[in-house]
N, C-alpha and C positions, 0 to 999 in steps of 0.2 A: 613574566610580568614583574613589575617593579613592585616595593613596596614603599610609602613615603611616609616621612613622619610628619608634625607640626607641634607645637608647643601644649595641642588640646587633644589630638587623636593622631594614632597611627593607622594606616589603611593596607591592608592585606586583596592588594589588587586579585593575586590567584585564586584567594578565597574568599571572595565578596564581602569581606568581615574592615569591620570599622570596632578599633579596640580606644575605648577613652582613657585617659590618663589616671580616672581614679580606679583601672580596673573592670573597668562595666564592658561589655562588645555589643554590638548590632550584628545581624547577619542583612546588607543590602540587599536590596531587591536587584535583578543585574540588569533593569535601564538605569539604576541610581549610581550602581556600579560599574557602566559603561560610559556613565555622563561625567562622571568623578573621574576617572580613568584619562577620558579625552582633556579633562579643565586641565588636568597636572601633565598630561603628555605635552599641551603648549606651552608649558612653561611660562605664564602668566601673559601667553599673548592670547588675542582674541580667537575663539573658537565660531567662525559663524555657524547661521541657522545651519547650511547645507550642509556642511560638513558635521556639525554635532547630529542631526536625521542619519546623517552615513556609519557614522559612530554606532550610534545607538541605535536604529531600528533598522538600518541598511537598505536603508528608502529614502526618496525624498517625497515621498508622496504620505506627507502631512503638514499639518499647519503649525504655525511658531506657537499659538494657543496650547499645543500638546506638549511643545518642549517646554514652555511655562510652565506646566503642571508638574514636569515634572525634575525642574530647578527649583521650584519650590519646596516641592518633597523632601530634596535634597537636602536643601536648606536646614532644612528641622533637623537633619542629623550632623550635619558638620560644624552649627552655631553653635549647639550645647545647648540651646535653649536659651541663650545671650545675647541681647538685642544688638549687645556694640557689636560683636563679632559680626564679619561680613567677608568671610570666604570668598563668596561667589559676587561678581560687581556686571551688573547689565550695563551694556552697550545697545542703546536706543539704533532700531531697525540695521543692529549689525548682529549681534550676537552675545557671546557671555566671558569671563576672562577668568583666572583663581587671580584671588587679592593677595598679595605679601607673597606672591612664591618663593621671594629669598629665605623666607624663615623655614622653607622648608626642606627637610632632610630624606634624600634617596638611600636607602638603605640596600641592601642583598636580599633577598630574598631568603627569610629562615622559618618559614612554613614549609610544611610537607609538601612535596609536586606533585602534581597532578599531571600522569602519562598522559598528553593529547595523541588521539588518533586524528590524527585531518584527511579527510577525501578532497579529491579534486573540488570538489561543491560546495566548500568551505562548508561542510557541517562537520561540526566536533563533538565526538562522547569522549566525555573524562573520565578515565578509569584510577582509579589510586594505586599508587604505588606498591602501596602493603598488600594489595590484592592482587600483586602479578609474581607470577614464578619467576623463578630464576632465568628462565631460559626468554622469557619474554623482556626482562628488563636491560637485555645484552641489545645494540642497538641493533636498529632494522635493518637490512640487508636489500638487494635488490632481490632476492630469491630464496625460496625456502623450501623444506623438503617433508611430504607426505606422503607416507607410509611408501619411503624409497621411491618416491616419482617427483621431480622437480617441478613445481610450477613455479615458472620466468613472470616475475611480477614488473610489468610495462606504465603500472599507473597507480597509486594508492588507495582507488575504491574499493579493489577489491580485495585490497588487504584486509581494510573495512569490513567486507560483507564473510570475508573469513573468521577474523575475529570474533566477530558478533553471531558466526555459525557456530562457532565453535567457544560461545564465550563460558561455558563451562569449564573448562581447561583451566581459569582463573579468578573463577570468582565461584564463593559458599551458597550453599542452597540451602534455604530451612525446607524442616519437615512440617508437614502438612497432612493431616488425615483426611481423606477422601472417602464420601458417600454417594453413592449413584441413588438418585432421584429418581431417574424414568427407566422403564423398563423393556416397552415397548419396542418392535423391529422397526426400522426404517432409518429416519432422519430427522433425528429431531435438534434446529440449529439456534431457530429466533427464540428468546423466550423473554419472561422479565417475573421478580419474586419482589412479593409488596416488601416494605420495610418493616414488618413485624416478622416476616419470614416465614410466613404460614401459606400466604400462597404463591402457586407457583402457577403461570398461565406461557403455554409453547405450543407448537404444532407440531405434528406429528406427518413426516412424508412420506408413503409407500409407491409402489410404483404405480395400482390403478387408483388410488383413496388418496385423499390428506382429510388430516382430521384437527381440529380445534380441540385442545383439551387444558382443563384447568384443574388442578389438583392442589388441594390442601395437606402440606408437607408431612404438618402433623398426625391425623387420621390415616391419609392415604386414601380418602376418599376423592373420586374424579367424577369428572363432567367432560362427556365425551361427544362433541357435534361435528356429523359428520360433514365435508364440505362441499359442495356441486361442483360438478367436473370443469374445470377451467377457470375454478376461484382457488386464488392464494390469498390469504389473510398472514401479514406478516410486521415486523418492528413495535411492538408493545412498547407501552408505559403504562405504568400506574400510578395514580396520584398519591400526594403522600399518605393520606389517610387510609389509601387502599382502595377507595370504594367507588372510584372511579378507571376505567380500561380505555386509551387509546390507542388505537391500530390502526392499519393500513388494509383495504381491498385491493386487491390489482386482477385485474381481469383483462387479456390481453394488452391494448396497450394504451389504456383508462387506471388509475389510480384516484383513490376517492380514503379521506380520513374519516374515521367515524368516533364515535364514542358509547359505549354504555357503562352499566351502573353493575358495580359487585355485590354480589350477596351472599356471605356465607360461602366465599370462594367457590364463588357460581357466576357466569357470565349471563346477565340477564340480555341474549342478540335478543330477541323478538323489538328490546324495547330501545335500541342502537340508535343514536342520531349523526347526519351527517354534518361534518362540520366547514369540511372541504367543498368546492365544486369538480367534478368529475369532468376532465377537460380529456379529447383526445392526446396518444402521444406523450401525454404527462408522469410523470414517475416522482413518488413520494417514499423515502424510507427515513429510518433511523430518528425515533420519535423521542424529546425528553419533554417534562412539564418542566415547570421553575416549581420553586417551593410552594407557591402559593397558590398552584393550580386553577390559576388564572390564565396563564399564559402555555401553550406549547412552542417548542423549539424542532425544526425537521428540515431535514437537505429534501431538494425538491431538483427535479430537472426536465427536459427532454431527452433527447437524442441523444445518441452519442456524442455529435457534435455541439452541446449543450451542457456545459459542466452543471455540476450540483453545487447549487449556492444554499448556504444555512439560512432560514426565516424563522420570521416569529409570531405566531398567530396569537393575536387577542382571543380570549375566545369572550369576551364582554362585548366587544364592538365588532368584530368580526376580521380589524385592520388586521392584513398582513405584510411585512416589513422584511426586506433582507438585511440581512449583517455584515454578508459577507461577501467578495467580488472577486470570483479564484481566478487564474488565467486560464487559457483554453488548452493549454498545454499539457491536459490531462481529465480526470472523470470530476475534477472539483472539488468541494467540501462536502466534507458528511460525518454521520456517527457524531453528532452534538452531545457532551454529556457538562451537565452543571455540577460545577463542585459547591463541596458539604457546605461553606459559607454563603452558596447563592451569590458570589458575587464575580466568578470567570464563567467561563462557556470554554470547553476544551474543545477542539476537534479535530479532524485529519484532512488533510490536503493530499490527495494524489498528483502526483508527479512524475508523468510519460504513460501512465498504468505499469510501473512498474517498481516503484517504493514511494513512501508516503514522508511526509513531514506532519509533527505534532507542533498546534499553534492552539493560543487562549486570548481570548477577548475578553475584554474586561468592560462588563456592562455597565457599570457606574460612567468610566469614563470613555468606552467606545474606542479606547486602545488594545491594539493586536498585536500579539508577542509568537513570534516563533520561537520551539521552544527547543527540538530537536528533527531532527531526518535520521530515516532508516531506510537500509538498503531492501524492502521489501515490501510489498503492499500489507499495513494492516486493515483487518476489518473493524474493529472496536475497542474502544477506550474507555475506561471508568476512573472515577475519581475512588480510592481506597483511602483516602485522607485529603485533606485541605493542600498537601506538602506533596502525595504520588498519585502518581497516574498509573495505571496497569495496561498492559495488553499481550497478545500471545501472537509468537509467532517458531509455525511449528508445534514442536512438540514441548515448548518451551514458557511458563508463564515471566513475564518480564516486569519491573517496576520502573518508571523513572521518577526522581527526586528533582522538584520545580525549586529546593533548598540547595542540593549538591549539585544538578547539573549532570548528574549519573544515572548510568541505566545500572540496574541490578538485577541475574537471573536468579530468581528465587524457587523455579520448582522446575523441573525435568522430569515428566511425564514418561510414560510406554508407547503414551499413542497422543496423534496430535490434537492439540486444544483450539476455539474458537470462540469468540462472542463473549469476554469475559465480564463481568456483573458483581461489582461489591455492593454490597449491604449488611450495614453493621456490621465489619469485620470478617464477616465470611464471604470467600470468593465463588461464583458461580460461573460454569463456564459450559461449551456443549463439546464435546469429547469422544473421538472415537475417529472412521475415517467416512467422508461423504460420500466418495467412489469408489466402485470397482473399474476396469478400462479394461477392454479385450479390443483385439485386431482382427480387420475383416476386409474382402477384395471385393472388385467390383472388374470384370474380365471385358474388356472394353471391344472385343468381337460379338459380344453379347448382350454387353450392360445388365449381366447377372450379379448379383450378389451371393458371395457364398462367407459364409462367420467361422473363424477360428474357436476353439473349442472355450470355451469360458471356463474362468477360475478364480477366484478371491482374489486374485494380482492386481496390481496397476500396471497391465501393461499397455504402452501408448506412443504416438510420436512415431510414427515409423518414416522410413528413410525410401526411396525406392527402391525398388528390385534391380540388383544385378543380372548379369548374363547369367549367372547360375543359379539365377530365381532367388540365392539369399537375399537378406535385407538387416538391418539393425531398428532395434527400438530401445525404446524406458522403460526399465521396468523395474520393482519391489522383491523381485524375487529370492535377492539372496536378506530378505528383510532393512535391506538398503538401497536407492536409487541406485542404478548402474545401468552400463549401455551391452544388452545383449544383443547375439546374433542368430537371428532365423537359417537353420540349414534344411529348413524339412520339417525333416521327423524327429529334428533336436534341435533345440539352442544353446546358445555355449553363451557365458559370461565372457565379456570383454576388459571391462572394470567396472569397480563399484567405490573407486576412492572417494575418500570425502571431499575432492574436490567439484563434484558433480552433486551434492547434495539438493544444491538450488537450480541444477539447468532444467529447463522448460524446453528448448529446441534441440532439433537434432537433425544432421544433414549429411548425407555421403558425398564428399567432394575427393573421392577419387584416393589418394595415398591418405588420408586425414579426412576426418571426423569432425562436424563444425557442431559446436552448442554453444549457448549465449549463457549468465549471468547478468544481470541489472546493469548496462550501461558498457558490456565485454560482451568481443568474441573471441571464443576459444577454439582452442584444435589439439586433435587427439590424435597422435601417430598409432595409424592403425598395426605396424609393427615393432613400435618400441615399447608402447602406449604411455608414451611421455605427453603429461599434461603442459600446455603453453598458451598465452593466450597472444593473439594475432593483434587485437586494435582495443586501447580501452577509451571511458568516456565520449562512446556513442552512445547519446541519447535514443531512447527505440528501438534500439539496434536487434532486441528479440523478435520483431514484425520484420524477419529478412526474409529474402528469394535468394535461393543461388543457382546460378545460369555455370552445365557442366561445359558449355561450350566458349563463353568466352570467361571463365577460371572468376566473375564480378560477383559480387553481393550484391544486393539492392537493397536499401531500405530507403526511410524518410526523414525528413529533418526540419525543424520547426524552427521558422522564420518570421516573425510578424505577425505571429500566432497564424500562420498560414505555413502550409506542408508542401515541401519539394521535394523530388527522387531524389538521390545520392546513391552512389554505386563505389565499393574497393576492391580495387585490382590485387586477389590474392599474391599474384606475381612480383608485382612490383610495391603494392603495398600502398599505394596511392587512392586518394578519395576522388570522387569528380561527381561536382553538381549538373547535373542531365539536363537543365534547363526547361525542365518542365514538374507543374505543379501534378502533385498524388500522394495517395499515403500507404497504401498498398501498392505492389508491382510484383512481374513476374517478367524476364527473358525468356524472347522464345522465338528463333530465329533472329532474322534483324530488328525484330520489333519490339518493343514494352508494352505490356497490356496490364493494366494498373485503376483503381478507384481513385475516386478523390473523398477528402475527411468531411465538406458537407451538402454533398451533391451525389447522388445515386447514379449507380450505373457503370458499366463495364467502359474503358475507352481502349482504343490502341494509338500506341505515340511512333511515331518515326520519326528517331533521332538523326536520321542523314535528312530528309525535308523539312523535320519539327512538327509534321502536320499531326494533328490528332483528332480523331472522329469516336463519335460512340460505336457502343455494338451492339449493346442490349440496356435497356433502360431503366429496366424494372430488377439492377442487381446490385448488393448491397454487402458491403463488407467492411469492416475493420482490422480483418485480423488476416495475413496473407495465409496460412499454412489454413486456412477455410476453402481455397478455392486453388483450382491448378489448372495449368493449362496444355492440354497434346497435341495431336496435327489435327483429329476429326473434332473434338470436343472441348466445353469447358466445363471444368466439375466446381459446383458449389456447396458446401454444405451450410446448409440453411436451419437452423432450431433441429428439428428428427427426422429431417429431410436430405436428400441426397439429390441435389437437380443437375441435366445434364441439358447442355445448347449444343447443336450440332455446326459445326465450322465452316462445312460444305453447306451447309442449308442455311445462307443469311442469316448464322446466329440463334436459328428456332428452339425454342423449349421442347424437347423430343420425349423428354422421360424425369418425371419425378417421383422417388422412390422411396415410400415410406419407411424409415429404418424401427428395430427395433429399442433404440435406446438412443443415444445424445452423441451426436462424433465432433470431433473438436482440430485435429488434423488431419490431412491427408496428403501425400505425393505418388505421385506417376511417372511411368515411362513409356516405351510403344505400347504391350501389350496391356497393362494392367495398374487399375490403382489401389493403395495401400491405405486405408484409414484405422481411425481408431473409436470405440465408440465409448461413452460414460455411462455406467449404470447406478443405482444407488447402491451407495453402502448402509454403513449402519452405524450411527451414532446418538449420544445421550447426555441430560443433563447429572454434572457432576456440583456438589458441593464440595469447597478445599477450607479446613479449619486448620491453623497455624497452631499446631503441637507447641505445649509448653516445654 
């Protein structure tokens, strides 16, 4: 970026800084600094509406009214507060132009740089310069090597999600003293601590109980109620004063908001009002008040196929208002938190269900700023100042600065963090790990279920069975993700490089190993075990099928906020849209039998006639590695259910088998299929205080 001068200020396009000539600087705000940016880039020709929206907000979906508002802004810092001065000159229903361009001087650039990462998706984290090693500030390469294994970099995201896995490598961590709060076995994830910091109100998850409890930090005194089986109470707020608790019921698949009254870090339920209507299908989380506890702020939605939009409940009048309008291309907005001046609303936007974007509205004037994207799904954001934002991912607490435009990791944890929560200075977070995972078969001559022995692991993701009954899965075992292999009565480590830290899929495709990354697939030579990735920037691309007979991937692709198959020919490398809509799919034979994103039910498509027919009605999926398909059967797994439809028998519901814990993938071959199931782990609320 350019720097320019004028006869009254100099402007530090890189770093949003506006330095006056007696000395004095402004830090802009960066639509002031994108709006300034674009006046001098035309060099004193007209900048219309469209193109200044494109500029600055990368939309055109606003009105000149907003770009007024904020030419005006502008104004106040480029006049000096001098009425002759007139920088900026409006052009009536065209747009806006810089006055005097002549007088002004392009200079070099002699601010410190700031290292841009760019992904494909044009989002940028700025890292500083003084903050990178030496071996980072040599330029980028198309390839780069881990721990003696090359991974062939095909695309820049995931250099990105490297980086930023790895962003300890170059950047300071403060120390932080850390106290554990809770005590209790289970799971304990939601919580919320008043602003005096004396109480502390969470749930507690076991496997047959959950329990509501509320504990005063300081005493250690608790209030323990237990909860009726098939009730979740969960997303707390508290008002500022304390003395008011809003939460969320959810009982199957009703959500209803309530409220009671604090006493003496006691939850007075008997005397709970609703505040919500309990609507089937409806789902409410992620609760903030504004300051005046007048109002709550909470993502609400349906379905899956129904993102979660931000609202605002009066709670005077009762009016409830949206804010916010995500596209369908994802789970939507949620996780609202208001910062300390009461005057942005943070929150996150998903994006494919597979990494998030951090955006702020500004409720004075109803303008929305993206502010960053990250290569990962977060679950919550707090405001730790007017200036950062915090959130965790992994094992990892992270900052960003709404001033620098930087993400900063500040603490590297043992075990991974979630849900993080400032209040006055102290960070709260829940800490430890949610699952354990063990694998288990289901012997398709029999539709037995038999369980592999359980252990503290996360093992999971299994591949199918070869002819010699091994198979590969995920697992934690060497206290890092890696992909091992089943022989029996031993497993053997394949790799555990840190290139695999974030894969979530796993597939046997024969000479190579298929696992995804956010928007990558990858392949593992099963005898080099050189890491590479095959195709990057598919969106989705972690909801694939792989068909071992015709060498395809299947996944989906969002079109119109509407979903169509899409299949790559490993062989040749090539994509090909199937012409027919679904969001799930599996090959299997010459046929595709596949879901659609908002209509239930199993179909089969033939791609040589096109025709496609249902199979079963009443079946429902989002996610492909849920369901599989073999010559007699279709296997579902549904919540802690394992359903099975018989192929020969027009598709009949023959067998549903109650598991004992949560399974999340599964694949097959002839004889047998391979799942994985979740059980709880065990984690805890932590306090983190910032060592002097």
């Amino acid at each position: 970026m350019q720097t320019y001068k004028t006869p009254h200020w100099t402007f530090y396009s890189a770093n949003n800084e506006l330095i006056y000539s007696d000395g004095k600087s402004v830090q802009l705000a960066a639509r002031h600094n994108a709006c300034l940016l674009a006046l001098l880039e035309a060099k004193g020709e007209a900048v219309e509406y469209d193109t200044m929206l494109l500029k600055v907000w990368g939309t055109l979906f606003r009105d000149t009214n907003t770009i007024a508002s904020v030419v005006s802004e502008l104004r106040k810092h480029i006049n000096c507060g001098n009425p002759s001065l007139k920088y900026i000159i409006t052009i009536p229903k065209k747009g806006y132009r810089f006055n005097n361009y002549e007088e002004v001087e392009v200079l070099q650039d002699n601010v410190q740089p700031l290292y841009n990462i760019q992904s494909d998706n044009n989002s940028t984290l700025k890292i500083k310069t003084s903050e990178l090693t030496s071996d980072l500030k040599k330029p980028v390469n198309n390839g780069f090597n881990l721990k003696n294994k090359k991974l062939l970099i095909l695309g820049s995201f995931l250099f990105l999600a490297f980086l930023l896995s790895n962003i300890d490598s170059f950047l300071s961590f403060k120390e932080f003293t850390l106290s554990k709060l809770t005590y209790e076995k289970g799971i304990e994830y939601d919580f919320e601590v008043s602003r005096d910091k004396q109480t502390l109100i969470y749930t507690n998850e076991q496997k047959d109980n959950s329990y509501l409890i509320s504990k005063n930090i300081a005493t250690g005194e608790k209030q323990v109620i237990k909860l009726e089986p098939g009730l979740v109470i969960t997303s707390f707020a508290l008002s500022a004063d304390g003395n008011q608790l809003a939460f969320i019921e959810q009982k199957e698949d009703r959500s209803c908001l309530y409220m009671a009254r604090i006493s003496d870090s006691k939850i007075q339920l008997q005397e709970k009002k609703l505040i919500t209507t309990c609507d089937d299908n409806s789902f409410l989380f992620s609760i903030e008040f504004s300051h005046s506890t007048d109002e709550i702020f909470y993502a609400k939605g349906k379905d899956m196929s129904d993102p979660y939009t931000i609202s605002k409940h009066d709670l005077a009048t009762g009016l409830v208002r949206n804010l916010t309008s995500p596209p369908t291309t994802g789970r939507g907005d949620y996780a609202p938190a208001l910062s300390p001046d009461g005057r942005k609303l943070a929150f996150i936007r998903d994006i494919y269900w597979e990494r998030s974007s951090v955006w702020t509205l500004d409720l004075i004037s109803g303008e929305t700023l993206k502010l960053f994207e990250f290569p990962s799904v977060i679950d919550k954001i707090s405001w730790h100042n007017d200036e950062t934002i915090i959130f965790t991912h992994a094992n990892k607490l992270l900052a960003y600065s709404t001033y620098d435009d930087e993400i900063e990791n500040i603490l590297k944890a043992d075990f991974p963090l979630y849900m993080p929560r400032s209040v006055g200075g102290t960070i709260y977070s829940s800490a430890g790990y949610l699952h354990n995972a063990y694998l288990s078969k289901i012997q398709l001559d029999t539709l037995d279920v038999d369980n592999n022995e359980q252990s503290d692991y996360l093992e999971h993701t299994p591949t199918r069975a070869l002819d010699d009954k091994s198979y590969y899965f995920l697992s934690n075992r060497s206290n890092k993700i890696g992909i091992w292999q089943n022989r029996g009565s031993a497993s053997q480590l394949i790799t555990d490089s840190d290139d695999l830290a974030y894969a979530t899929t796993l597939t046997d495709a024969g000479d190579i190993l298929l696992t995804t990354t956010p928007s990558n697939l990858i392949q593992i030579d099963k005898k080099t075990g050189i890491i590479s990735i095959l195709k990057s920037d598919i969106p989705n691309i972690e909801n694939y099928s792989y068909s071992e007979q015709s060498k395809k991937i299947l996944y989906s692709r969002e079109a119109g906020e509407s979903w169509y198959l899409e299949s790559y020919n490993l062989k040749t490398q090539k994509k090909s849209l199937l012409g027919v809509s679904g969001y799930t799919g599996h090959f299997f034979d010459d046929m595709i039998y596949l879901t659609e994103f908002r209509e239930p039910g199993l179909w089969e498509y033939n791609p040589n006639t096109r025709e496609k027919r249902l199979l079963i009605s009443d079946f429902n999926s989002f996610f492909t590695n849920k369901w599989a398909v073999t010559n007699d059967y279709i296997f579902l797994l549904d919540k802690q259910n394992l359903k099975v439809w018989d192929r020969q028998e027009a598709y009949t519901l023959v067998k549903t088998i109650k598991l004992d814990d949560t399974p999340k993938h599964i694949s097959c071959d002839e004889k047998e299929c391979i799942f994985d199931q979740y059980r709880l782990g065990s984690t805890g609320i932590v306090s983190l205080v910032e060592s002097n």
